[in-house]
C-alpha positions in Angstrom: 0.0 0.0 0.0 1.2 3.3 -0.8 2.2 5.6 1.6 -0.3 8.8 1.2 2.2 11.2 3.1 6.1 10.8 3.3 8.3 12.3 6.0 12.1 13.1 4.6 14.8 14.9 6.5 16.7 17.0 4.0 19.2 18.7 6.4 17.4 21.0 8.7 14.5 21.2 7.0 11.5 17.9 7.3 9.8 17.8 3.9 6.4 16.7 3.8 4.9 15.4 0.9 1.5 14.5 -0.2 1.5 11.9 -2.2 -2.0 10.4 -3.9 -0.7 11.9 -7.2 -3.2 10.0 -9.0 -5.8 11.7 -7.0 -4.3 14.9 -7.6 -3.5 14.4 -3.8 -6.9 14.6 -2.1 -6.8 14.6 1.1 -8.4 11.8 2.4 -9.2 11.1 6.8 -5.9 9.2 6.4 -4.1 12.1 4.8 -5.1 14.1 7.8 -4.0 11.1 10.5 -0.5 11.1 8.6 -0.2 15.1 8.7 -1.0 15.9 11.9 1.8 12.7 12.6 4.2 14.5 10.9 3.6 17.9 12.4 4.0 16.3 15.8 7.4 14.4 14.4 9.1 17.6 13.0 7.9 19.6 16.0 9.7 17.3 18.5 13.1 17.0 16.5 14.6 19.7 17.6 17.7 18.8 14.4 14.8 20.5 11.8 14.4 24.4 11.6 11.9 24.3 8.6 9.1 22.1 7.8 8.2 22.3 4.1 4.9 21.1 2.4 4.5 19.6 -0.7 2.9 17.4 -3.1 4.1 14.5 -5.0 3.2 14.6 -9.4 1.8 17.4 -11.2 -0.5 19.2 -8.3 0.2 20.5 -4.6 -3.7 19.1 -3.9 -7.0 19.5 -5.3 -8.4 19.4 -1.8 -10.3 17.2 0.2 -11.4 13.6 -1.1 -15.2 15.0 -2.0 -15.4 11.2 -3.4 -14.9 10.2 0.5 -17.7 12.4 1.6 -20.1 11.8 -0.5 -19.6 8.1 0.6 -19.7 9.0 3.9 -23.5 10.5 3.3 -23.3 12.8 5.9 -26.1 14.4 6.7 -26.7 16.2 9.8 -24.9 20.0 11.0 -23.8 18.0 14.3 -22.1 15.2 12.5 -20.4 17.5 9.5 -19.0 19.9 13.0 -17.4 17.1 13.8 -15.7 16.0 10.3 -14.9 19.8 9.4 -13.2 20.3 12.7 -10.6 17.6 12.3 -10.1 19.5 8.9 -9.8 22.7 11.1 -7.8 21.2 13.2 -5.3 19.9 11.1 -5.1 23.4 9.3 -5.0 25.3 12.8 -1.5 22.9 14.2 0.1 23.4 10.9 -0.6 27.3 11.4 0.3 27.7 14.5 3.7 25.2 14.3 6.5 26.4 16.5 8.9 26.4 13.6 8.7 28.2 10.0 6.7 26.6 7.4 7.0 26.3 4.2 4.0 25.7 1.1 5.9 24.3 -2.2 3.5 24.9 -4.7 3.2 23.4 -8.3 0.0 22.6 -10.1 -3.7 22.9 -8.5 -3.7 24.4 -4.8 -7.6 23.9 -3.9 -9.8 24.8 -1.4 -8.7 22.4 1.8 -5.3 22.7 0.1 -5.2 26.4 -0.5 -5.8 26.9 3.4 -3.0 24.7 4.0 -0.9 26.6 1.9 -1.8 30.1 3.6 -1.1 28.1 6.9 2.2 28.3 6.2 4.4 30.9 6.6 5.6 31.5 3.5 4.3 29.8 0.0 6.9 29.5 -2.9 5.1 28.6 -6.4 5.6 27.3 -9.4 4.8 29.2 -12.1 2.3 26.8 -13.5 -0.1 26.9 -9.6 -3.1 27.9 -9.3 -4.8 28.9 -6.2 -8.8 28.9 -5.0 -11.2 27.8 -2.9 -14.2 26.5 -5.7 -16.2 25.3 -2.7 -19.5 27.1 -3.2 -19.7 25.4 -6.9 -20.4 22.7 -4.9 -22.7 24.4 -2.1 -19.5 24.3 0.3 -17.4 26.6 1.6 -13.8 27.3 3.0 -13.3 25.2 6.3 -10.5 27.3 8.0 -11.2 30.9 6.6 -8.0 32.1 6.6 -8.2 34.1 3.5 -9.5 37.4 4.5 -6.1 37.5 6.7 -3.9 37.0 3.8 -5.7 39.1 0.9 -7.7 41.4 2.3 -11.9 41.5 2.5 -12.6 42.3 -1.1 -10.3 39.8 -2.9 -11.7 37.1 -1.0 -15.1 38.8 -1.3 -14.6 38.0 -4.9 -13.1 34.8 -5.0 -15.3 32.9 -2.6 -18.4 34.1 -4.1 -17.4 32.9 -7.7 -15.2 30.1 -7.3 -12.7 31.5 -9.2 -9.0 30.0 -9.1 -5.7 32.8 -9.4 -2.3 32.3 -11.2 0.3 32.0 -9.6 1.3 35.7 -10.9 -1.7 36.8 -9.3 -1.2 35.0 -6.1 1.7 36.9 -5.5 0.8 40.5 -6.5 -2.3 39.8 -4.1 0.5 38.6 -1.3 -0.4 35.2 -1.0 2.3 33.8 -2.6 6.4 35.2 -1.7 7.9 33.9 -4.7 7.1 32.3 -8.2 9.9 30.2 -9.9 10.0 27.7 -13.0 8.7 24.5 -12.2 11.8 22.7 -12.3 13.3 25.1 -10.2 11.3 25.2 -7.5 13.3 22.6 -4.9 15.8 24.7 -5.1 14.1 27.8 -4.3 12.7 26.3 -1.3 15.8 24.9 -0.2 17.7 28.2 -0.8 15.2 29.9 1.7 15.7 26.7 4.3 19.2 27.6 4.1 18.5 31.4 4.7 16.6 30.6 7.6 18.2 28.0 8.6 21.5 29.1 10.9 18.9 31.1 13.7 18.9 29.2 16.7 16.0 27.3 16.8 14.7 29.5 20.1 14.5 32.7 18.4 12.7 30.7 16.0 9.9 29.8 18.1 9.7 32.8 19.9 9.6 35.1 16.2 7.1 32.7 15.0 5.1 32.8 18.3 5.1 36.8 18.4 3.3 36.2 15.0 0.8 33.9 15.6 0.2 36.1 18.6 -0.2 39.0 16.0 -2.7 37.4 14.6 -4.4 36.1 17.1 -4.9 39.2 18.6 -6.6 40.8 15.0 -9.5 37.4 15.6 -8.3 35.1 13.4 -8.8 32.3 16.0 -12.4 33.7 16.5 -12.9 34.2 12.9 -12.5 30.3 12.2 -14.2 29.5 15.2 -17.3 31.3 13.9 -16.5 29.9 10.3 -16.6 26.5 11.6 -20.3 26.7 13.3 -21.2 28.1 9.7 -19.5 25.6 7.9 -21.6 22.9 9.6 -24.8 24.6 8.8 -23.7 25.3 5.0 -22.6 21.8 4.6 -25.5 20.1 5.9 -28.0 22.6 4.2 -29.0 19.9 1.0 -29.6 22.2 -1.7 -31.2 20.9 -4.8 -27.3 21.5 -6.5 -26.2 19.4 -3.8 -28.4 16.9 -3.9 -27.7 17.0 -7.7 -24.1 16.9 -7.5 -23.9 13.6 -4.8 -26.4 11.7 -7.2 -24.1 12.2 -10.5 -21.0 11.4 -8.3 -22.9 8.2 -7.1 -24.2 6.9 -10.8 -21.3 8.3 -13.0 -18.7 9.1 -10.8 -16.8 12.3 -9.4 -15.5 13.0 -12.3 -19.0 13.5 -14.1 -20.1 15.3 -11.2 -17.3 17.9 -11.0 -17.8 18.0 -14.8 -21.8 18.9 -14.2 -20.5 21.5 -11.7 -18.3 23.6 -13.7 -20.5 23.5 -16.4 -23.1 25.5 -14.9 -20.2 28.2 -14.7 -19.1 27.7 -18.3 -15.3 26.7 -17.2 -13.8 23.8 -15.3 -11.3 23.6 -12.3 -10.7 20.3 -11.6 
């Protein structure tokens, strides 16, 4: 069985990677078991300084495994709080890890996965990413709602009630993104920056990257996905006709026909 995360110490820095490239790395429940492992992992080894996250083949991650959930057939708000906050969770730790992160972009960065990205620290991108959170095609919406703290009220205004995905280009004018390399290059940007961050002990580390989730903290993001989780619940578990729609295709024909049946009603496709 393939490992859907791997762990790999690369110096002082523990790379994470995703790695259902088939399934443009969805993240499945046992992606999120296998994170929050190696959060926990890199946290306690006090030899890495960096933690980067990636994802293995031609995407970062498309997002969660909506194929899992809709065989899940969850139903009620109570039960879908209690899914979306392990999703929360997972996002929150990564957020809040006592180390500098790292997002190595390439390909699709989607909804769960975008949020994991803007978890980090800093996101380096491939020229070829593209960034969004397409949940309300579906009659979703963004689990850990991080974005109005990275782009501002009106950009995220925009993108989460269309759907719309960004460039990479785009992601960094907005300041979601700090760099955007060629795709073959981008290792080695990320590993440049590991080495540029690197030689701080790892104290001051902690303590900088503590002061900003402090920062942050103290502007409500906490409270903001807090509030966006009790939403979240409610949205999820509302069983609009679209919905409804969109579980049977993905039932008869499969997700793929049912992603197809969602795009089309916007006249584009994302995934």
């Amino acid at each position: 069985m393939t490992d859907v995360v791997l762990y790999e110490r690369r110096g002082p820095a523990a790379w994470v990677t995703l790695n259902r490239p088939s399934k443009l790395n969805a993240i499945s429940g046992e992606v999120v078991r296998r994170l929050r492992e190696s959060w926990r992992a890199a946290t306690e080894d006090d030899e890495v300084k960096v933690v980067v996250l990636t994802g293995a083949g031609r995407a970062f991650s498309a997002g969660y495994d909506i194929a899992e959930e809709v065989e899940q057939q969850i139903e009620s708000a109570e039960r879908w709080h209690e899914v979306l906050s392990e999703d929360v969770d997972l996002t929150m730790e990564l957020w809040s890890l006592p180390k500098p992160t790292i997002a190595a972009v390439r390909g699709w960065c989607l909804a769960g996965a975008c949020e994991l990205a803007m978890a980090c620290d800093l996101v380096v991108a491939a020229d070829d990413a593209q960034f969004g959170e397409p949940e309300i095609r579906y009659g979703s919406g963004p689990v850990t709602l991080l974005m109005p703290f990275v782009l501002g009220q009106k950009k995220t205004n925009e993108l989460l009630f269309t759907g719309d995905a960004i460039s990479a280009t785009e992601a960094e004018r907005l300041g979601l993104v700090n760099a955007v390399v060629a795709p073959d290059a981008l290792e080695d940007a990320v590993s440049s920056l590991v080495a540029k961050i690197a030689p701080t002990p790892l104290p001051v580390l902690r303590l900088t990257k503590l002061a900003l989730v402090r920062a942050q903290e103290a502007m409500g993001l906490r409270s903001a996905v807090a509030a966006n989780l009790d939403i979240s619940a409610m949205l999820n578990a509302a069983e609009t006709p679209e919905q409804q729609e969109f579980d049977r295709i993905a039932a008869e024909q499969g997700l793929k026909a049912a992603l197809a049946w969602r795009d089309a009603r916007y006249g584009e496709g994302l995934a």
